[in-house]
C-alpha positions as CSV (number, residue, x, y, z in Angstrom):
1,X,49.0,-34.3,-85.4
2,X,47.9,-35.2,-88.9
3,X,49.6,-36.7,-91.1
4,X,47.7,-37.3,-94.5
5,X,48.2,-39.6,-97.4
6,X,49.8,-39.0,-100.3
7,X,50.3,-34.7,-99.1
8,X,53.3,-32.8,-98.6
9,X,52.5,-31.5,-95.4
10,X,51.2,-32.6,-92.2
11,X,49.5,-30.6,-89.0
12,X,49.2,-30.0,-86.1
13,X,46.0,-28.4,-84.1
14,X,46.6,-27.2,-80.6
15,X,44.9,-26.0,-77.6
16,X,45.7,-22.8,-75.9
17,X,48.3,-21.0,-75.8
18,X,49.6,-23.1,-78.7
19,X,48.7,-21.7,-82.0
20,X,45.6,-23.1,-83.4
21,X,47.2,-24.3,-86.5
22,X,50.8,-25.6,-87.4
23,X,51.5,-27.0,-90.8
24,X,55.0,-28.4,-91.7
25,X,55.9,-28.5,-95.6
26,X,57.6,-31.6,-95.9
27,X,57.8,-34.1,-98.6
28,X,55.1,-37.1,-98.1
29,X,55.2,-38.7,-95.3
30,X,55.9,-42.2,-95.7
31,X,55.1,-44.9,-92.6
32,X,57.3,-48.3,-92.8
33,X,55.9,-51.5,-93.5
34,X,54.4,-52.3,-89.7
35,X,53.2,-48.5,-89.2
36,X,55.8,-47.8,-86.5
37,X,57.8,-45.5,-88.3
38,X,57.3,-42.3,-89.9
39,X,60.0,-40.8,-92.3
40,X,59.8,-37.4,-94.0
41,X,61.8,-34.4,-94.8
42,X,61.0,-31.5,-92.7
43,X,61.4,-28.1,-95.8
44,X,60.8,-25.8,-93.2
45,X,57.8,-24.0,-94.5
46,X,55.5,-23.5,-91.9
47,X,52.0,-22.0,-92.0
48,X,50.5,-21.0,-88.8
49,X,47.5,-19.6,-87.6
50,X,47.2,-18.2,-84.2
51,X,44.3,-18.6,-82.1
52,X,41.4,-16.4,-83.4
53,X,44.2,-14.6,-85.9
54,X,45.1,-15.6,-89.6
55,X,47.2,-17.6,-91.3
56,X,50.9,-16.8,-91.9
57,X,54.0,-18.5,-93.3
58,X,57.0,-19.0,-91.4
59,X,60.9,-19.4,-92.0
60,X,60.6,-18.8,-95.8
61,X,64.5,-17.4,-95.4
62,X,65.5,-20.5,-94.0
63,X,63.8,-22.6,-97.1
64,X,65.5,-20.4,-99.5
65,X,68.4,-20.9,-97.5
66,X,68.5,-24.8,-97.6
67,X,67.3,-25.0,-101.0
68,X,70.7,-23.4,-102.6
69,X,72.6,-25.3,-99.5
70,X,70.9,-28.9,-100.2
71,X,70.2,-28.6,-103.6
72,X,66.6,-29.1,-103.6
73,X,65.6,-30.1,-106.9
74,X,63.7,-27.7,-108.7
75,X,60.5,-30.5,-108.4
76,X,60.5,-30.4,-104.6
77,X,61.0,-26.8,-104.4
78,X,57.7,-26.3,-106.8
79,X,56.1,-28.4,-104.6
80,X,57.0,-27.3,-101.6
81,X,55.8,-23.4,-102.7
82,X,52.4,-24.7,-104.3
83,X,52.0,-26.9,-101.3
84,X,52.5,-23.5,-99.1
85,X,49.7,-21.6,-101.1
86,X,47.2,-24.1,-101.0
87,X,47.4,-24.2,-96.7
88,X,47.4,-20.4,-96.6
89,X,44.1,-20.7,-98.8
90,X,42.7,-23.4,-96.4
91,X,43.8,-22.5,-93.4
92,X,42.0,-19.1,-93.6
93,X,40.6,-18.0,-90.3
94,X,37.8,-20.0,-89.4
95,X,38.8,-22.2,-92.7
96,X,36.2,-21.2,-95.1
97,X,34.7,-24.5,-94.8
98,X,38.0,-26.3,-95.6
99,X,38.5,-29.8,-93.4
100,X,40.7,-30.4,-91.6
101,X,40.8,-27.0,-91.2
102,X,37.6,-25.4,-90.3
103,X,36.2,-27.2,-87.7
104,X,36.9,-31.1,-87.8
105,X,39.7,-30.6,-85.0
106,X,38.2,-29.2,-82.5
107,X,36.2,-32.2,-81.5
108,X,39.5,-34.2,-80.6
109,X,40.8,-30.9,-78.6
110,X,37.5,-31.1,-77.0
111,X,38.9,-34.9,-75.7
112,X,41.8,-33.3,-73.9
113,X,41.7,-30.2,-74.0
């Protein structure tokens, strides 16, 4: 799993028959003070792209759903949607070139996979 600074997602790369992509939208990650913990709000956005396929978002009803439920504030919601397009446009099949997404991974699923 990766779980970049300052980013309102993280992700996940997996070896088969796991998809080879898995990104949470989620608000930033945010370790505590002696790295042990790590707190963030799961939005439910998902984009995932299966082995050899492309990229798709996932549970988009049940963001829309817990957005009116929770209140999100409109902020969060406009960065949970923007953070949604810019992972469909870099997780592309193959990634275009985009890291972590195009080939930087596959080296640590070489090491147990």
């Amino acid at each position: 799993m990766l779980v970049p600074r300052g980013e309102w997602w993280t992700a996940t790369f997996c070896v088969d028959p796991g998809p080879e992509m898995y990104c949470d939208v989620c608000t930033v990650p945010e370790w505590n003070a002696n790295g042990t913990v790590l707190r963030m709000v799961d939005l439910d956005l998902d984009v995932v792209r299966p082995r050899g396929g492309e990229a798709r978002i996932e549970d988009e009803d049940e963001f829309n759903a817990h957005r009116v439920r929770y209140g999100y504030p409109d902020s969060v919601i406009g960065e949970a949607q923007r953070t949604c397009e810019r992972l469909m446009e870099a997780g592309r099949h193959g990634g275009d070139g985009v890291e972590p997404f195009a080939s930087a991974y596959r080296y640590w699923l070489g090491l147990i996979g």
